[in-house]
C-alpha positions as CSV (number, residue, x, y, z in Angstrom):
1,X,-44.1,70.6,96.7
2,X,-40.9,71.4,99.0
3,X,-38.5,73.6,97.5
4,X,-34.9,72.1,97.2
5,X,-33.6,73.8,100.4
6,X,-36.5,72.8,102.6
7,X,-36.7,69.3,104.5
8,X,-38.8,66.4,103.1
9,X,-41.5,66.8,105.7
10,X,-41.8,70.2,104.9
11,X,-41.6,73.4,107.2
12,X,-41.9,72.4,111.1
13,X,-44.8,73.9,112.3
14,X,-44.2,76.8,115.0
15,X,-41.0,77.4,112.8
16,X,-42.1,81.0,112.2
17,X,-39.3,82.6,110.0
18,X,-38.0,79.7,109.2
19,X,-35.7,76.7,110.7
20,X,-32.5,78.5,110.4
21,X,-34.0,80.2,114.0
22,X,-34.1,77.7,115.6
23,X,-30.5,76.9,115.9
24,X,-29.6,80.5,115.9
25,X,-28.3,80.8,119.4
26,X,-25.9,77.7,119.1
27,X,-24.0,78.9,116.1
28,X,-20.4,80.1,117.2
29,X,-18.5,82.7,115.3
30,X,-14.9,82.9,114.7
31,X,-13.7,84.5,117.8
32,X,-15.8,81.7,119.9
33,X,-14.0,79.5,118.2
34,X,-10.4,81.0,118.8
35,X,-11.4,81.4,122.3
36,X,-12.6,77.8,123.3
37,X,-10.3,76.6,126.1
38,X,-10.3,72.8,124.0
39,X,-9.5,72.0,120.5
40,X,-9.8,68.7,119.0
41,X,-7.0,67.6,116.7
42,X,-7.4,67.5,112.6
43,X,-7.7,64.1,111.0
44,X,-4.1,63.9,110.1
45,X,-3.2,64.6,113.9
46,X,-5.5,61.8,115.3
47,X,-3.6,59.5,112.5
48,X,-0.7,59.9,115.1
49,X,0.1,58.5,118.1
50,X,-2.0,60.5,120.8
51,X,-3.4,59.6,124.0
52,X,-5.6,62.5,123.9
53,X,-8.3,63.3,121.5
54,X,-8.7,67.4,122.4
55,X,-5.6,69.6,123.0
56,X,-5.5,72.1,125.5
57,X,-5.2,76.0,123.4
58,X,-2.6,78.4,125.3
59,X,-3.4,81.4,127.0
60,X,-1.6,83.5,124.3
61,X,-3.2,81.6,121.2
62,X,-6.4,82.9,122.5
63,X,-5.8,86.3,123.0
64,X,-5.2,86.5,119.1
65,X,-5.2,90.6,118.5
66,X,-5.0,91.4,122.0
67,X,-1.4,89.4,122.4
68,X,-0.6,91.2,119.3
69,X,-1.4,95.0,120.9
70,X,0.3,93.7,124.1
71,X,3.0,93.1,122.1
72,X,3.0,96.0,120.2
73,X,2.9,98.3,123.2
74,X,5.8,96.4,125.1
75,X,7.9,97.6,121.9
76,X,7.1,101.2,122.2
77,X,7.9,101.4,126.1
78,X,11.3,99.6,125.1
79,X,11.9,102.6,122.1
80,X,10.8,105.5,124.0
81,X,13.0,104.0,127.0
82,X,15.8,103.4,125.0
83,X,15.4,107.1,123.6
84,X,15.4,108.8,127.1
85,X,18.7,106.4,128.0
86,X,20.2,107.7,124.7
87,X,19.3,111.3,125.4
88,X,20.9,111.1,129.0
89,X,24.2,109.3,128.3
90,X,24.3,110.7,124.6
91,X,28.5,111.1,123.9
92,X,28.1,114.0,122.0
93,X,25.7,116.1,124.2
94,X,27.0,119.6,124.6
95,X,30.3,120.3,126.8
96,X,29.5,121.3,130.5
97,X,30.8,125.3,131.3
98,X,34.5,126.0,131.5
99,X,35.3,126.4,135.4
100,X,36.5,129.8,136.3
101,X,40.0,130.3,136.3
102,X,42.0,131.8,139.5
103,X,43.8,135.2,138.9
104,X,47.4,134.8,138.5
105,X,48.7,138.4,139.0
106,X,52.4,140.5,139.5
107,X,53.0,144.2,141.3
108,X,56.4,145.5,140.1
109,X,57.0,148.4,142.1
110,X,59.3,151.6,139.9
111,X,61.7,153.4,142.0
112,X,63.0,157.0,141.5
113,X,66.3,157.9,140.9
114,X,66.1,160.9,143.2
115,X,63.4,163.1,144.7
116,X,60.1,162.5,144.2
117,X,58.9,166.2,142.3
118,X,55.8,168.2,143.7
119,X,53.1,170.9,142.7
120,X,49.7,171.7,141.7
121,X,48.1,168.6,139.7
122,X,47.0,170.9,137.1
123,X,51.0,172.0,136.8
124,X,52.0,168.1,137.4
125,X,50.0,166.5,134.5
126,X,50.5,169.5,132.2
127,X,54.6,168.7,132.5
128,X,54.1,165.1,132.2
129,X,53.7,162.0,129.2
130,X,50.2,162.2,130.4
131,X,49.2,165.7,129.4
132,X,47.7,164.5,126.2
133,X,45.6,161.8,128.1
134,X,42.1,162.0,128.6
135,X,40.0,162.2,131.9
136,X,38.4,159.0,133.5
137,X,36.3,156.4,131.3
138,X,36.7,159.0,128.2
139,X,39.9,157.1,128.0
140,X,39.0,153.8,127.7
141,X,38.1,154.1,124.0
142,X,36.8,150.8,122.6
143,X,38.3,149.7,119.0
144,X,36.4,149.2,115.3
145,X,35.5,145.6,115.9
146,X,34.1,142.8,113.4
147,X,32.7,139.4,114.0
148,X,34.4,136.5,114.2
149,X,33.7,132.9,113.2
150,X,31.2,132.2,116.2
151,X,30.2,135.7,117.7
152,X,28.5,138.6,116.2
153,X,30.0,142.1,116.5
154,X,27.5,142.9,118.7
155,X,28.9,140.5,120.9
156,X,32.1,141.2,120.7
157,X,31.7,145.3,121.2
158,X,29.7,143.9,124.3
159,X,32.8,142.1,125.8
160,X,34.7,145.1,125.2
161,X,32.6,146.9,127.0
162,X,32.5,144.7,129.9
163,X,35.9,145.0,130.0
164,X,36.0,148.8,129.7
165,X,33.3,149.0,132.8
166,X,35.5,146.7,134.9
167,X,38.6,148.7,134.0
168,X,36.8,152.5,135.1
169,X,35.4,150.4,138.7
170,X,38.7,149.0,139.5
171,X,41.2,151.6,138.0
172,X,38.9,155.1,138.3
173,X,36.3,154.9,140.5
174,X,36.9,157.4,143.4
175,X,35.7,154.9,146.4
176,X,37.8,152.0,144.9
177,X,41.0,154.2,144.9
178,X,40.1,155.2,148.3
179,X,39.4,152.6,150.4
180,X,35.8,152.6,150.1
181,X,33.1,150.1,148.7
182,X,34.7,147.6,146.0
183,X,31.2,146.1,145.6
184,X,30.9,147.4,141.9
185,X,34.3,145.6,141.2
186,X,32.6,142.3,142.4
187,X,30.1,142.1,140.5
188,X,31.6,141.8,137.4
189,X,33.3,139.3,138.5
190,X,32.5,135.3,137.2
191,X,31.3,133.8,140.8
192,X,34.0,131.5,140.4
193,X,36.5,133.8,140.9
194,X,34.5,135.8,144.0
195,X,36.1,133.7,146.7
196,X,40.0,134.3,145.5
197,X,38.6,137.9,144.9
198,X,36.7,138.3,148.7
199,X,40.4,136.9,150.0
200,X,42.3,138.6,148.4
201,X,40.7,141.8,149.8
202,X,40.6,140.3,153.4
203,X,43.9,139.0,153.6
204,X,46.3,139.9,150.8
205,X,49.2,138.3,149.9
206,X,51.8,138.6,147.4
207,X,51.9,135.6,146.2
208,X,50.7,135.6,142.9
209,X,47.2,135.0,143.5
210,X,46.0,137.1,146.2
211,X,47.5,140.3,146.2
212,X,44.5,143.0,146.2
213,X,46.2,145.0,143.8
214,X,45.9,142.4,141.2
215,X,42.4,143.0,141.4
216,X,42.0,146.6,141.4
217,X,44.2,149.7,142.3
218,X,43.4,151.4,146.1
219,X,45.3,153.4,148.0
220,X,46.1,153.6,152.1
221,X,43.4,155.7,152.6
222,X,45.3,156.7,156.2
223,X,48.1,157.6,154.4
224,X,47.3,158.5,150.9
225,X,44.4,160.8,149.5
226,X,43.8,162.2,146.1
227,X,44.9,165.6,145.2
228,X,42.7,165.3,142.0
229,X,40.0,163.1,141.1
230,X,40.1,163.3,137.5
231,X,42.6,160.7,136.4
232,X,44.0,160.7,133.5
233,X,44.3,158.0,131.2
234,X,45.3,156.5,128.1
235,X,45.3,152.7,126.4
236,X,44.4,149.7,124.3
237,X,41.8,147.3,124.1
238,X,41.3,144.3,121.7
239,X,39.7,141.1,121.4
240,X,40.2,137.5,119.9
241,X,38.2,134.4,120.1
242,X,39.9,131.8,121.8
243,X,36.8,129.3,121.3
244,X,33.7,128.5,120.2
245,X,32.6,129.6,123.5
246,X,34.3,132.4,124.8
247,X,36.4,135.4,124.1
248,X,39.3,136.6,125.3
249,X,40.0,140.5,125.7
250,X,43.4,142.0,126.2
251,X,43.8,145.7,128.1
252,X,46.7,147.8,128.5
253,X,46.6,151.2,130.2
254,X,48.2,153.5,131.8
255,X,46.3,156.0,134.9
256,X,48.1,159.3,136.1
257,X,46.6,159.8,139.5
258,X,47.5,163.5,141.5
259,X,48.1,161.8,145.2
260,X,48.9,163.7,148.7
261,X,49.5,162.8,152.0
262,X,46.0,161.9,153.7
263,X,44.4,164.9,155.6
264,X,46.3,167.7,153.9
265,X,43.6,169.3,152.3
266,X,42.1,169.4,155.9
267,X,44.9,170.6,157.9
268,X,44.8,173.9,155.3
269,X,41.8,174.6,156.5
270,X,40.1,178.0,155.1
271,X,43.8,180.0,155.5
272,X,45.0,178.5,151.7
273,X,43.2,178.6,149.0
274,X,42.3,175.4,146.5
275,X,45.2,175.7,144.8
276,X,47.2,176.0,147.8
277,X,45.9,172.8,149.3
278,X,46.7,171.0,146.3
279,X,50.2,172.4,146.0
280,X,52.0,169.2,148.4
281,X,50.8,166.8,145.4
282,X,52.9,164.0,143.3
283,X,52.1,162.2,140.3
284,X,52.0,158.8,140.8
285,X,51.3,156.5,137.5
286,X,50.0,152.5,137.4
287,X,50.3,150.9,134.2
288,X,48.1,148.0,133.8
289,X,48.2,144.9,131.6
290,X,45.0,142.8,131.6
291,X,44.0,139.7,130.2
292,X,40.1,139.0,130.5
293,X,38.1,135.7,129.3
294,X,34.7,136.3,128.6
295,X,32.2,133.2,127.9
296,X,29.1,133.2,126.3
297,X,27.3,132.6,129.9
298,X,29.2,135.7,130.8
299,X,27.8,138.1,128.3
300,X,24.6,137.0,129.4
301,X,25.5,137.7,132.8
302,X,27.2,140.8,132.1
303,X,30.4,139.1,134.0
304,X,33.8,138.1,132.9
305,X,37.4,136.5,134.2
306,X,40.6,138.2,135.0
307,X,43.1,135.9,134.1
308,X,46.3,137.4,134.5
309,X,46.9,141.2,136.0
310,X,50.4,142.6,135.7
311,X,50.6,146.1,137.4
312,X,53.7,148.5,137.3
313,X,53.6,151.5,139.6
314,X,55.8,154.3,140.6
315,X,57.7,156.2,142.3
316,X,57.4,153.6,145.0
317,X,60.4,151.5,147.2
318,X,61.3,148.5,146.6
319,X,60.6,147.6,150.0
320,X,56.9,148.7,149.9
321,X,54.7,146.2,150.6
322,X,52.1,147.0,147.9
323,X,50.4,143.6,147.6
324,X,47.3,145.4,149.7
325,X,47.3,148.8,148.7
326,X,50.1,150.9,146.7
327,X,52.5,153.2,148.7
328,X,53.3,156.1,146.7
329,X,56.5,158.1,147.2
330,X,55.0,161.5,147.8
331,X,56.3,165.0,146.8
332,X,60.0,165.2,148.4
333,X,60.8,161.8,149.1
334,X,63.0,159.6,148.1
335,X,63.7,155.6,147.1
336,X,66.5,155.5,148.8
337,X,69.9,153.0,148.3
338,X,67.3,149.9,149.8
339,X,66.9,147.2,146.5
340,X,64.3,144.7,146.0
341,X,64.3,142.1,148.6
342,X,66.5,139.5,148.9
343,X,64.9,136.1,147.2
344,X,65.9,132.6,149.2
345,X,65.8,129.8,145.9
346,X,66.5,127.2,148.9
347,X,63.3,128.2,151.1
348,X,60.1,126.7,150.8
349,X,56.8,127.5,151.3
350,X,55.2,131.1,149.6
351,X,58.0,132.6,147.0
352,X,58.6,136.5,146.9
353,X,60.4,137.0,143.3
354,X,61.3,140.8,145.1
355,X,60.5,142.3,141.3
356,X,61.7,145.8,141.0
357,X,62.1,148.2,139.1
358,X,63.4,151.6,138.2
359,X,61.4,154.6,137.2
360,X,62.6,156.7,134.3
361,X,63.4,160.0,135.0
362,X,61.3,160.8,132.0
363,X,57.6,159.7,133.2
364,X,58.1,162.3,136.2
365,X,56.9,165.8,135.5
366,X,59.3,167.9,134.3
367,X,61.1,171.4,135.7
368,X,58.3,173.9,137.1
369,X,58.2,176.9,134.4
370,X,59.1,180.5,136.2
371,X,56.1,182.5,136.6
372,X,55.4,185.2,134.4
C-alpha cells in the first residue's frame, strides 16, 4: 500500500532516492527568484488594466544587498569627505604665527658741558657712578621669576636668558664693539627681522628703523679703540606675558666702556708701559632701553624680536652722526657751542627729530686724587 505522500501508482521505477530528485535541478531559491529579469504581476495586479502580463524588474531591485552595500559605502566616502573639508576650512583651527615686527629704534646723543676728562681706566671707573658695576655678562643678572597663566617658569627664565645672551653679543662682546663679526648678534635674531637687521648694518640710516646702533653698540674702529675690555655694567630685566603665545621682556642697562683714539696703544710702542698706554683714555657710557617679544616658536628656536631700542650715549656732539657707529668725545675734547640739528616740520621725505641731549656733569669721573 502507498504511503500518503507517495503517488497512486507508486514509486517510479529508476527513481532511486526518491522523486523529489528528479526535479531537484529546476527548483529555484530565493535569490533566483530576486534576480529573474521578468516578474509576472499578483492576481490583484492582472485584475487591472494591463497590456502586459510580466513586468520588467529594475537593475537596482535585483541587486537587493549589494545596492544596499553600494549604498552604504557611498555614505562613508561622503562622511569621511565631509570630515577632511571640515578639518581644512575648520573656523576655529589654530591662529597662524605672529609676523615679525620691524625695529623701531632712537640714538640720543649727551653732550658735555666742558672738557671731556682723561686717565687710566682703572682711575676712570674707580671715580665714576659705575665703580660699583660689575664686569661683562656678570652684570646682566636675571630676576626671581614665576609662571604665568600660559608659560612655565622654566620658560620664562629661558626668555630672560635669551634676552641676557643678546644683550652681552650686542652690548659686550669685544668684536661687536669693534667693528668685527656681528654674526652672533644675528642669530638671535627672528628671521623676520634679519633683512631690516642685514640693512641696517649695510646702509644705516637714522631714521628710526635702520640706524645700526639700534641694533647693537660698535664703535669706528679707525677712530675709536678700547682702552679696556672689561666693561662695566649694571641693570634690569623683567618679563610679562603679553599673550597666550608670546612673552614680552623689558631691559634697561647701562655699559661704561674705557675708549681711546684708535692706534694709541700702538704708537706707544715698548717706550711706555701698560699703564702708560692706557693713560689717553675717556669713559664713555650707553644706556640702553630694550623691549624684546619672545614667542613660543622663538624659545624653541632660541630667537627673539627687538621691538623698540632707545640708546643714550655720551659725551658725544650733537652733530655726530651716530646712526652707524657712536663717536665718542675723547679725553680733552669738547662739545662745543654746535646744538642738535635744525628739524624742517615743512620738508618731506625721511624726518631727523635732531634729539639731543646734555650730559650731567655728574656721570663723568670725577677730580684725579693727588698721588701719595
Amino acid at each position: 500500500m502507498a504511503g500518503a505522500g507517495d503517488p497512486p501508482e507508486g514509486t517510479p521505477e529508476g527513481a532511486a532516492g526518491g522523486g523529489e530528485d528528479e526535479y531537484r535541478s529546476v527548483v529555484f531559491d530565493e535569490s533566483f527568484v530576486r534576480a529573474a529579469r521578468l516578474q509576472e504581476y499578483s492576481a490583484r495586479e492582472r485584475m487591472e488594466d494591463h497590456a502586459r502580463a510580466v513586468r520588467t524588474r529594475h537593475a537596482w531591485a535585483r541587486l537587493g544587498g549589494a545596492r544596499q552595500a553600494v549604498l552604504l559605502a557611498l555614505l562613508i566616502l561622503v562622511a569621511f569627505g565631509t570630515a577632511i573639508y571640515m578639518g581644512v576650512r575648520h573656523p576655529y583651527r589654530p591662529p597662524e604665527p605672529m609676523a615679525a615686527e620691524p625695529l623701531r629704534s632712537t640714538v640720543v646723543p649727551l653732550a658735555p658741558e666742558g672738557t671731556v676728562p682723561g686717565g687710566k681706566p682703572a682711575d676712570l671707573f674707580a671715580r665714576s657712578p659705575a665703580a660699583q658695576y660689575r664686569i661683562g655678562a656678570a652684570g646682566v643678572n636675571l630676576p626671581a621669576v614665576s609662571r604665568t597663566e600660559h608659560f612655565s617658569d622654566g620658560q620664562v627664565v629661558s626668555a630672560l636668558t635669551l634676552a641676557k645672551n643678546y644683550l652681552v653679543r650686542s652690548s659686550i662682546d669685544p668684536a661687536t664693539l669693534t667693528g668685527g663679526s656681528v654674526r652672533p648678534v644675528g642669530l638671535l635674531l627672528d628671521p623676520g627681522q634679519l633683512d631690516q637687521f642685514d640693512r641696517s648694518l649695510a646702509h644705516p640710516a637714522d631714521d628710526g628703523r635702520h640706524a645700526a646702533t639700534g641694533w647693537l653698540t660698535r664703535f669706528d674702529p679707525d677712530e675709536v679703540e678700547l682702552a679696556d675690555t672689561d666693561v662695566r655694567v649694571t641693570g634690569t630685566l623683567s618679563a610679562t606675558e603679553v599673550g597666550a603665545d608670546a612673552l614680552e621682556v623689558s631691559a634697561d642697562f647701562t655699559f661704561a666702556y674705557a675708549v681711546r683714539p684708535a692706534g694709541a696703544g700702538a704708537r706707544a710702542g715698548t717706550k711706555a708701559t701698560a699703564g702708560q698706554q692706557a693713560a689717553v683714555a675717556s669713559l664713555f657710557t650707553v644706556r640702553r632701553e630694550l623691549r624684546f617679544r619672545i614667542s613660543r616658536d622663538d624659545l624653541d628656536d632660541h630667537r627673539l624680536e627687538v621691538l623698540q631700542s632707545n640708546l643714550q650715549a655720551g659725551p658725544m656732539s650733537c652733530s655726530a652722526d651716530a646712526s652707524g657707529t657712536l663717536r665718542p668725545l675723547l679725553a680733552g675734547q669738547r662739545a662745543g657751542d654746535a646744538g642738535p640739528a635744525a628739524t624742517d616740520p615743512y620738508a618731506r621725505g625721511r624726518s631727523n627729530t635732531g634729539l639731543c641731549g646734555k650730559l650731567a656733569a655728574t656721570s663723568q669721573p670725577g677730580p684725579a686724587r693727588p698721588d701719595r
